[in-house]
N, CA, C and O atoms as a Tripos MOL2 file, in Angstrom:
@<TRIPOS>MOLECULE
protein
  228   227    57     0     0
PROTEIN
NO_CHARGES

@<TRIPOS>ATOM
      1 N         130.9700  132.9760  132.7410 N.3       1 UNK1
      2 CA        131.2900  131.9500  131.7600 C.3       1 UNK1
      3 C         132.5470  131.2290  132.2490 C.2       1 UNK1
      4 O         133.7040  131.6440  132.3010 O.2       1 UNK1
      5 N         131.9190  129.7900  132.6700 N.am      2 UNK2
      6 CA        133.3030  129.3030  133.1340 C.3       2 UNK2
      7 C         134.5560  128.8540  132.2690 C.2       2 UNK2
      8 O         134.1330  128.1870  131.3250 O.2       2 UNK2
      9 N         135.8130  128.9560  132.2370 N.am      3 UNK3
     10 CA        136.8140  127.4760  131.3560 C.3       3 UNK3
     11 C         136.3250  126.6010  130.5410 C.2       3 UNK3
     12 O         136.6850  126.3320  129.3950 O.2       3 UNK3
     13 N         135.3110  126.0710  131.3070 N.am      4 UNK4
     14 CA        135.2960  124.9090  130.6330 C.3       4 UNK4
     15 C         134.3430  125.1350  129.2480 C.2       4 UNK4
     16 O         134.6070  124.5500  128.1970 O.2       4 UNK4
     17 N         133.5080  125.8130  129.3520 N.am      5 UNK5
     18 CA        132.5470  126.1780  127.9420 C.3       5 UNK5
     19 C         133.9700  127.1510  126.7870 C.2       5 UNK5
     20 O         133.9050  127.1300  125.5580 O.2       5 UNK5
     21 N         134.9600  127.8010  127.4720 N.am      6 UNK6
     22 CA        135.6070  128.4010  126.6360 C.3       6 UNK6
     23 C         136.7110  127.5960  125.9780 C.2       6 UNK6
     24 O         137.0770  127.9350  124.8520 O.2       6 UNK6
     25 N         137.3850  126.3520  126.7030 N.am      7 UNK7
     26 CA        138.0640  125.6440  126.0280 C.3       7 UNK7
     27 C         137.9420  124.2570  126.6500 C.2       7 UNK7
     28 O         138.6670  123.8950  127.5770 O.2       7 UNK7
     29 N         136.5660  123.1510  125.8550 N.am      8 UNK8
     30 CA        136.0240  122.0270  125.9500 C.3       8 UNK8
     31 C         136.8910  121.2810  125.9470 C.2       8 UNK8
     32 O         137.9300  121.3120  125.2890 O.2       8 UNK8
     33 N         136.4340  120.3370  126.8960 N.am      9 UNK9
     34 CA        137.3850  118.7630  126.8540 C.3       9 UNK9
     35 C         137.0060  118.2530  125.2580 C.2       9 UNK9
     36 O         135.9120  118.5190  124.7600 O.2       9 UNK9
     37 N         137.9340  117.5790  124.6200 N.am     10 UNK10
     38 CA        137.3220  117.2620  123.1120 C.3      10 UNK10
     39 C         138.1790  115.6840  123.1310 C.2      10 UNK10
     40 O         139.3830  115.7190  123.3880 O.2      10 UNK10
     41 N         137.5170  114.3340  122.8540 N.am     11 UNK11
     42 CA        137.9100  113.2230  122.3740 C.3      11 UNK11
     43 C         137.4090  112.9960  120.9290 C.2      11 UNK11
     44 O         136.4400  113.3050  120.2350 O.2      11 UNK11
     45 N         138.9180  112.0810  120.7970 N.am     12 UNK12
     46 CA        139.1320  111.3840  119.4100 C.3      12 UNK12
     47 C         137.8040  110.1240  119.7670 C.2      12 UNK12
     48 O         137.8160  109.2680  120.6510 O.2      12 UNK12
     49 N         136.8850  110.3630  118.8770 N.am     13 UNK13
     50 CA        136.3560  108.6870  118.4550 C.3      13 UNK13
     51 C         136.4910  107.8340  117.6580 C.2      13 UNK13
     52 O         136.4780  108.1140  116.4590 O.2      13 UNK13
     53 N         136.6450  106.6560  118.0650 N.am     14 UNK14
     54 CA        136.6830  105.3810  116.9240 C.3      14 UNK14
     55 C         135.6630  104.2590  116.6840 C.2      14 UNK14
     56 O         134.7350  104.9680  117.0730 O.2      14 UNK14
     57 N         135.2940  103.5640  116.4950 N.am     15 UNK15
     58 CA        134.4440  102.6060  115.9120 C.3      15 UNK15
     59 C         134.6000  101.3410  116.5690 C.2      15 UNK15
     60 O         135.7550  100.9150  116.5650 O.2      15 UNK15
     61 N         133.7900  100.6780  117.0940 N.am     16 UNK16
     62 CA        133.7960   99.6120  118.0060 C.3      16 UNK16
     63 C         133.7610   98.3500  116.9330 C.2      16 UNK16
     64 O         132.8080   98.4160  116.1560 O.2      16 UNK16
     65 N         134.6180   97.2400  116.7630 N.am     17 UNK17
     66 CA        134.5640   96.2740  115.8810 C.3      17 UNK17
     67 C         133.1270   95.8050  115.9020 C.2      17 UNK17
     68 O         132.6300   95.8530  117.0270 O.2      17 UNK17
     69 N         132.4040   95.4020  115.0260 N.am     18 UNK18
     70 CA        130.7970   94.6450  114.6460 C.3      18 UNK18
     71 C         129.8900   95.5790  115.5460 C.2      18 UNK18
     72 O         128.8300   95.0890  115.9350 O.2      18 UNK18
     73 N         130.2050   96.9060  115.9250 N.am     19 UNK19
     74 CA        128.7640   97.8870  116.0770 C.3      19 UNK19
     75 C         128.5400   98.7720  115.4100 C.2      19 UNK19
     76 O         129.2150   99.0990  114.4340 O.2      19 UNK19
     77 N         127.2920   99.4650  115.9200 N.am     20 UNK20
     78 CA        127.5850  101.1120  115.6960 C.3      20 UNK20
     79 C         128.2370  101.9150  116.5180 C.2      20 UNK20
     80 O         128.3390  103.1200  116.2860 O.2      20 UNK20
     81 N         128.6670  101.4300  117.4000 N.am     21 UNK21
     82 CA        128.9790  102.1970  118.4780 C.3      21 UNK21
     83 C         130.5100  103.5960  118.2830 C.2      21 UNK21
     84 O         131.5030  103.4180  117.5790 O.2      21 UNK21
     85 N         130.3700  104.2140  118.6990 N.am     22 UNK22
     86 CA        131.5280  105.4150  118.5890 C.3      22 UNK22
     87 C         131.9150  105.5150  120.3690 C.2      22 UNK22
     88 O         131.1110  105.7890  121.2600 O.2      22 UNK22
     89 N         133.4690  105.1840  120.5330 N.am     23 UNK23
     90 CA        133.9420  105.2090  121.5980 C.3      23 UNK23
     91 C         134.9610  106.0660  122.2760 C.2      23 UNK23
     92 O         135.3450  105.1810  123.0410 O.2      23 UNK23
     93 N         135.5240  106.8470  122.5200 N.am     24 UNK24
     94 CA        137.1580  107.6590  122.8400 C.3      24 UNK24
     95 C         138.1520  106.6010  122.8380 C.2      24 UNK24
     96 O         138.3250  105.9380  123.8610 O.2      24 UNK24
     97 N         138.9410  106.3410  121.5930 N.am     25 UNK25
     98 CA        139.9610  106.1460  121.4510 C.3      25 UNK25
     99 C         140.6330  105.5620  122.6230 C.2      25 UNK25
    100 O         140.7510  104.3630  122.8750 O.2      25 UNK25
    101 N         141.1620  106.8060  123.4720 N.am     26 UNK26
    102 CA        141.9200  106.6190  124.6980 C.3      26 UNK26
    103 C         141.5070  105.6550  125.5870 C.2      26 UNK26
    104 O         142.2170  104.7460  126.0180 O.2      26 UNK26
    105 N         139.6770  105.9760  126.0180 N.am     27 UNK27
    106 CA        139.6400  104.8290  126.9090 C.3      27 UNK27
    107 C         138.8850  103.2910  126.5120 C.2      27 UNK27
    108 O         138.4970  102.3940  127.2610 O.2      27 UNK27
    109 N         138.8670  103.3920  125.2280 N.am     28 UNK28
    110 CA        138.4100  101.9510  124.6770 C.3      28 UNK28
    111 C         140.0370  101.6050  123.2330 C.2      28 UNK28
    112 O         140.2830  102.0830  122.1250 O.2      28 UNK28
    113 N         140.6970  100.6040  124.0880 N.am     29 UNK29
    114 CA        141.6430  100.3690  122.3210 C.3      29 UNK29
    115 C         141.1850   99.6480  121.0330 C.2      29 UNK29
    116 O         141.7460   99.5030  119.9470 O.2      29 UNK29
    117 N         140.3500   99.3660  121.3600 N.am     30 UNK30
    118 CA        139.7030   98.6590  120.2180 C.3      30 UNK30
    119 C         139.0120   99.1650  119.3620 C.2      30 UNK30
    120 O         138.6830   98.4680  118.4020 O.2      30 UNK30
    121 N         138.6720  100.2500  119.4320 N.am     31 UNK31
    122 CA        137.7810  101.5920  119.5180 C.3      31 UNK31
    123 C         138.7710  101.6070  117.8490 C.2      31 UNK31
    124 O         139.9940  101.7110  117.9510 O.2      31 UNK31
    125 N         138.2550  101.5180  116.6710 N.am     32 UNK32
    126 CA        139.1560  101.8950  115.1640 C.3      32 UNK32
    127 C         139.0140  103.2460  114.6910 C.2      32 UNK32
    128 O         137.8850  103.7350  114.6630 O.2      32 UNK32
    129 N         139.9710  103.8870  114.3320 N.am     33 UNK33
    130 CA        139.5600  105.4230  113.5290 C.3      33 UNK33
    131 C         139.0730  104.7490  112.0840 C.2      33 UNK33
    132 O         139.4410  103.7840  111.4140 O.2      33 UNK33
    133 N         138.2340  105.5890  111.9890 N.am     34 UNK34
    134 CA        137.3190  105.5650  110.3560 C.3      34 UNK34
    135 C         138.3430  106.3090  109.7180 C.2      34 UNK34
    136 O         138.5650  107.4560  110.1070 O.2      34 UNK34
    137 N         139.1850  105.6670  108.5220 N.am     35 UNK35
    138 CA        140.1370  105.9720  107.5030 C.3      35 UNK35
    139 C         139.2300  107.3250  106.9470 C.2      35 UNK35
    140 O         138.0700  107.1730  106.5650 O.2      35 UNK35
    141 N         139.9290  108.7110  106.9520 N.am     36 UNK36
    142 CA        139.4460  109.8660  106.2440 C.3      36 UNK36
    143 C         138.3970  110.6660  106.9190 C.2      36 UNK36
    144 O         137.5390  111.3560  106.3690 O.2      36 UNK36
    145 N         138.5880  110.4740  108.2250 N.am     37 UNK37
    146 CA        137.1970  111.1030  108.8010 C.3      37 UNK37
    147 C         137.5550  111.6480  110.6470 C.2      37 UNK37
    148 O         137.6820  110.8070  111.5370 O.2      37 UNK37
    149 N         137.6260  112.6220  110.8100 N.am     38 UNK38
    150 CA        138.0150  112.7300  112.0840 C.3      38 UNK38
    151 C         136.8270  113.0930  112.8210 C.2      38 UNK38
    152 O         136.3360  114.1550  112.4390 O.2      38 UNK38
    153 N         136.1940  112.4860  113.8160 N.am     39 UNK39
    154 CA        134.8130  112.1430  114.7900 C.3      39 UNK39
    155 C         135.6090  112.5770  116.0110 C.2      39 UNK39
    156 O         136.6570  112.0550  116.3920 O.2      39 UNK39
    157 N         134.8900  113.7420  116.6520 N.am     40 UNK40
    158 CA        135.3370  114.5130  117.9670 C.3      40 UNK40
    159 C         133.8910  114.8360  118.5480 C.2      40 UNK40
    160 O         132.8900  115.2280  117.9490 O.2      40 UNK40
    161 N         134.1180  114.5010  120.1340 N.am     41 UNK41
    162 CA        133.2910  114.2760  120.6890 C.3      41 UNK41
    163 C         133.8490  116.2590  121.7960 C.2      41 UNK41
    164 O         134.7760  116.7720  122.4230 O.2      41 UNK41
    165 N         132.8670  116.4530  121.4520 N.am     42 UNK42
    166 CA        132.9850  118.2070  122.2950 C.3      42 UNK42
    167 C         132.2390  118.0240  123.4930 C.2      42 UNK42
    168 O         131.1430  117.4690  123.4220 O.2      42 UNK42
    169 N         132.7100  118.4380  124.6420 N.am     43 UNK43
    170 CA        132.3420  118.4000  126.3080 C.3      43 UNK43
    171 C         131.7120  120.0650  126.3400 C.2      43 UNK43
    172 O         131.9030  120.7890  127.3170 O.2      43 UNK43
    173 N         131.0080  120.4830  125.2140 N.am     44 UNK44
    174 CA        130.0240  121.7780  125.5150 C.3      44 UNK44
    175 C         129.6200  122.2850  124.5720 C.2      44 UNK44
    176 O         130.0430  122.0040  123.4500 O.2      44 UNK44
    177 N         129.1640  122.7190  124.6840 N.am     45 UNK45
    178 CA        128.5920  123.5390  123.3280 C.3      45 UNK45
    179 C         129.0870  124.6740  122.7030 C.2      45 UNK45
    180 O         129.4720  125.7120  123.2410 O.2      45 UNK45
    181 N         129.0250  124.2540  120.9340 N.am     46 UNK46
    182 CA        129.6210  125.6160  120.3700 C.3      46 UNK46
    183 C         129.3940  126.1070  120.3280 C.2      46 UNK46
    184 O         128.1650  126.0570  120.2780 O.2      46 UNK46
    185 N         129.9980  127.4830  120.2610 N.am     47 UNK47
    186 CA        129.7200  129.0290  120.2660 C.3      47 UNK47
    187 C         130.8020  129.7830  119.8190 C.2      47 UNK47
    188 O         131.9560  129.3550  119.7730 O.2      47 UNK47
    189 N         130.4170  130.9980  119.4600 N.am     48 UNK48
    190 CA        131.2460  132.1120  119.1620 C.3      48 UNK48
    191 C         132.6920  132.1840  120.1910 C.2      48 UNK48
    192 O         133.7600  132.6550  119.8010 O.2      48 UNK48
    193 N         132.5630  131.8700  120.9460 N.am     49 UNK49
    194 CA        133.8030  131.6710  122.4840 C.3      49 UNK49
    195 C         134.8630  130.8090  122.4690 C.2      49 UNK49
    196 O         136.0190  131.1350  122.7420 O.2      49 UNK49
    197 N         134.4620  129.6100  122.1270 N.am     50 UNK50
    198 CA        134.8280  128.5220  122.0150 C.3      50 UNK50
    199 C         135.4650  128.2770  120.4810 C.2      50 UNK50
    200 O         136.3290  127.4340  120.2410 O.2      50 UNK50
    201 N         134.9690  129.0260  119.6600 N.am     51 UNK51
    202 CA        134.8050  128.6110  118.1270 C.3      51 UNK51
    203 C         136.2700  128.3120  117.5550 C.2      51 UNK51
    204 O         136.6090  127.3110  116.9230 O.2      51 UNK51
    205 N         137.0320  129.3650  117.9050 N.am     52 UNK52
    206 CA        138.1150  129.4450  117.7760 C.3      52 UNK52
    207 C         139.2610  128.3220  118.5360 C.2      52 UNK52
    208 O         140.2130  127.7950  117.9600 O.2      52 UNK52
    209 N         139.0230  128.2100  119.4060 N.am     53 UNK53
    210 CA        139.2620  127.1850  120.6200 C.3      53 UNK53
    211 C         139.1950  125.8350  119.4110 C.2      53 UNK53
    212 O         140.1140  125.5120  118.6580 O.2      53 UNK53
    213 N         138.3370  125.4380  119.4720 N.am     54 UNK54
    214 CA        138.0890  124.2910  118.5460 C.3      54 UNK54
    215 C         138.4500  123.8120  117.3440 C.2      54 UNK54
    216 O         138.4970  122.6440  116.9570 O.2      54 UNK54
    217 N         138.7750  125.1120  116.6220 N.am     55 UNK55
    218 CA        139.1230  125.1800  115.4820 C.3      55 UNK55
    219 C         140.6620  124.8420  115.4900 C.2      55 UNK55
    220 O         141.1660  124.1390  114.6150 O.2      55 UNK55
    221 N         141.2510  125.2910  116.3520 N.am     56 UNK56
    222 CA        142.9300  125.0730  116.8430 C.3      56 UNK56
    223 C         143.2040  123.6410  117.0990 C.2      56 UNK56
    224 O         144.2920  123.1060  116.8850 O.2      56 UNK56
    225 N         141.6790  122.7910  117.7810 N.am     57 UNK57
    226 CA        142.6090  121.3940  118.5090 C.3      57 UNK57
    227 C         142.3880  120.6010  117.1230 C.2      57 UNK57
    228 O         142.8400  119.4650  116.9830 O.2      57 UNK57
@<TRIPOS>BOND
     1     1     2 1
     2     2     3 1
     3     3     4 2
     4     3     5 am
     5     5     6 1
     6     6     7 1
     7     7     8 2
     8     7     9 am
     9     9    10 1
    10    10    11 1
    11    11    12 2
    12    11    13 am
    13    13    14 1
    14    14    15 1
    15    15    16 2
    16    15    17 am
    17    17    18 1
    18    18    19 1
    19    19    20 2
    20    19    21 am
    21    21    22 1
    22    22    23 1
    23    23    24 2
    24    23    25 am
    25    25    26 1
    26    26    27 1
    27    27    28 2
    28    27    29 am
    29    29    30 1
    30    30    31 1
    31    31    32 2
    32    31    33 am
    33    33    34 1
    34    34    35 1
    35    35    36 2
    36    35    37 am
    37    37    38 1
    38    38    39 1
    39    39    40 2
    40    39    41 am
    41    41    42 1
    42    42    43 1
    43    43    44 2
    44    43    45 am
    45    45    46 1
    46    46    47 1
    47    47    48 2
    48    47    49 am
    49    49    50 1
    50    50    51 1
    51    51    52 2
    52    51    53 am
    53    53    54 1
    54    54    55 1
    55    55    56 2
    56    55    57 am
    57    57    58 1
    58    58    59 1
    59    59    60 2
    60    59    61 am
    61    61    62 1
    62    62    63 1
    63    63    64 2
    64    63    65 am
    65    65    66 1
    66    66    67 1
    67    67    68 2
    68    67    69 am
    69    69    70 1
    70    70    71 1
    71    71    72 2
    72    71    73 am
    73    73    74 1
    74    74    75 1
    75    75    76 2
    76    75    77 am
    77    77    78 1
    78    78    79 1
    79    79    80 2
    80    79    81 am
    81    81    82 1
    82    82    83 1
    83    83    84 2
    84    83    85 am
    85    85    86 1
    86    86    87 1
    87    87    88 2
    88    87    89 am
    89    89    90 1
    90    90    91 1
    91    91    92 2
    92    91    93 am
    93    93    94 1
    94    94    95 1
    95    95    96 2
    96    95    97 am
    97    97    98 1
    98    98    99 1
    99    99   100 2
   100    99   101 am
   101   101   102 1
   102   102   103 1
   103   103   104 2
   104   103   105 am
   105   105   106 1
   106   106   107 1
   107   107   108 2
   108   107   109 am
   109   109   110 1
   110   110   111 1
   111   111   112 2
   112   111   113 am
   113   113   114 1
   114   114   115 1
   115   115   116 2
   116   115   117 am
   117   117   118 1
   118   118   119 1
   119   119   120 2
   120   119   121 am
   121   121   122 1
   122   122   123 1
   123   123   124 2
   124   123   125 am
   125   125   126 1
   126   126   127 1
   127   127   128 2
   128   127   129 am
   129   129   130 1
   130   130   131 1
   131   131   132 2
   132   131   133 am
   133   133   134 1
   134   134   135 1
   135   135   136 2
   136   135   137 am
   137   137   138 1
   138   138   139 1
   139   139   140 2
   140   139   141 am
   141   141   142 1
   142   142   143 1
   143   143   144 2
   144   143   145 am
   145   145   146 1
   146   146   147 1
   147   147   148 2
   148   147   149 am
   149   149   150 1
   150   150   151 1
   151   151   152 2
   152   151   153 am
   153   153   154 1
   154   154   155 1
   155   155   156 2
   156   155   157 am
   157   157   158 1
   158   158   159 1
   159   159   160 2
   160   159   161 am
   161   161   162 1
   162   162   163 1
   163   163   164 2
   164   163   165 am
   165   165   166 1
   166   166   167 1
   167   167   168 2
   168   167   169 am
   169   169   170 1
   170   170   171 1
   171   171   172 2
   172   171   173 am
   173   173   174 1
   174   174   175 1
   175   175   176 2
   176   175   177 am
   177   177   178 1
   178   178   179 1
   179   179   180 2
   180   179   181 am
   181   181   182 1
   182   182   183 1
   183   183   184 2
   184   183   185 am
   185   185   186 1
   186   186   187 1
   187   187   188 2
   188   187   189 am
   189   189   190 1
   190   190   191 1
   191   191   192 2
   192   191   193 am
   193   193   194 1
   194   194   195 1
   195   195   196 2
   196   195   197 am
   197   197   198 1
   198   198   199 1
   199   199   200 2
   200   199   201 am
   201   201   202 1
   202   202   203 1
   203   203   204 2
   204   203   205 am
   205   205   206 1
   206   206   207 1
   207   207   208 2
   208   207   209 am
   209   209   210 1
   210   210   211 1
   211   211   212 2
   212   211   213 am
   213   213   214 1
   214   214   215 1
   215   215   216 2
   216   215   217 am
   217   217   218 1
   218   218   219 1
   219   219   220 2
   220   219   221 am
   221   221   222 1
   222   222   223 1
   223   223   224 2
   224   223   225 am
   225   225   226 1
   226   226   227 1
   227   227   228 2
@<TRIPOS>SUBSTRUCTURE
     1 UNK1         2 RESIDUE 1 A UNK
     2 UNK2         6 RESIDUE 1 A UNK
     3 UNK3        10 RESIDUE 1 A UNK
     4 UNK4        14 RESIDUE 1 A UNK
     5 UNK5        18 RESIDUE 1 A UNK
     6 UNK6        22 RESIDUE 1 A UNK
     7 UNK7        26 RESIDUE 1 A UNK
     8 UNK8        30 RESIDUE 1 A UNK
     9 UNK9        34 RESIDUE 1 A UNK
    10 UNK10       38 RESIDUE 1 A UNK
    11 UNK11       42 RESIDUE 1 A UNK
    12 UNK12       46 RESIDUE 1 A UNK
    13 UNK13       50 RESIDUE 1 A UNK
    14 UNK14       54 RESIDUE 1 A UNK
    15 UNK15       58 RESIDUE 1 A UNK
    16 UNK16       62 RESIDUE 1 A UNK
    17 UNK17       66 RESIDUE 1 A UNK
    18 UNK18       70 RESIDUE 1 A UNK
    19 UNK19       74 RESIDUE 1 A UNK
    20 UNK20       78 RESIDUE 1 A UNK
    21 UNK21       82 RESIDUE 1 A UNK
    22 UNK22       86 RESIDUE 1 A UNK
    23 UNK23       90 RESIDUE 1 A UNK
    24 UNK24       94 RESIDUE 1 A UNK
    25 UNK25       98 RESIDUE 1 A UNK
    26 UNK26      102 RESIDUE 1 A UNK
    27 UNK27      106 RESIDUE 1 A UNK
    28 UNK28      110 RESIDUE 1 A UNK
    29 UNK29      114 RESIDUE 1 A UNK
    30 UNK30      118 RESIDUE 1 A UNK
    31 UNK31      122 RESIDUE 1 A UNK
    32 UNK32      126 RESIDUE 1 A UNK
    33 UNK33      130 RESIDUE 1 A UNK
    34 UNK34      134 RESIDUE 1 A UNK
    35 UNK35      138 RESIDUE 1 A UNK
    36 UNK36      142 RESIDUE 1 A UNK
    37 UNK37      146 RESIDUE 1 A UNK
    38 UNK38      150 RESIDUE 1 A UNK
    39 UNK39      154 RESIDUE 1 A UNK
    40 UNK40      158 RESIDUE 1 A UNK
    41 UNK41      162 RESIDUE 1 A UNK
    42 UNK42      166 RESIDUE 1 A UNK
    43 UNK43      170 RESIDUE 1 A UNK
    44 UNK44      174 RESIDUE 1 A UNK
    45 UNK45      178 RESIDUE 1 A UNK
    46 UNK46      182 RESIDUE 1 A UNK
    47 UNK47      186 RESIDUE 1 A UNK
    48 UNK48      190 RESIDUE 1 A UNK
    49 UNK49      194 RESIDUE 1 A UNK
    50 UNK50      198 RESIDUE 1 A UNK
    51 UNK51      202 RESIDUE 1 A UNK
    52 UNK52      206 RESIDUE 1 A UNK
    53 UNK53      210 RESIDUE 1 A UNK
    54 UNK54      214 RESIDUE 1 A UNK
    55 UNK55      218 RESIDUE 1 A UNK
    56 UNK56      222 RESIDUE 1 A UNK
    57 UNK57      226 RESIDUE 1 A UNK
C-alpha cells in the first residue's frame, strides 16, 4: 500500500462563472467557492486507511 492511497492529494473546488463546471481553486482563479459548502476533490479512494487522513485535512 503505497503513500499515496494513505494520505491523498485533496483540492479545494470552486465553481466556474456561467457553468457547471467544478475546478481546483488553486489552478483556475476564477474558479468561486459555493458560500456554505466545502467540495474536495480526493486523488484515491476512501477507505478505512485513509479515513482518518481525510477527516484531519
Amino acid at each position: 500500500m503505497g503513500e499515496q492511497s494513505l494520505r491523498p492529494r485533496t483540492f479545494l473546488l470552486g465553481n466556474i462563472p456561467n457553468s457547471t463546471a467544478y475546478r481546483n481553486v488553486e489552478q483556475y482563479r476564477n474558479a468561486n467557492h459555493v458560500l456554505g459548502i466545502l467540495i474536495l476533490e480526493i486523488d484515491a479512494p476512501i477507505y478505512f486507511a485513509n479515513a482518518s487522513y481525510l477527516r484531519e485535512r
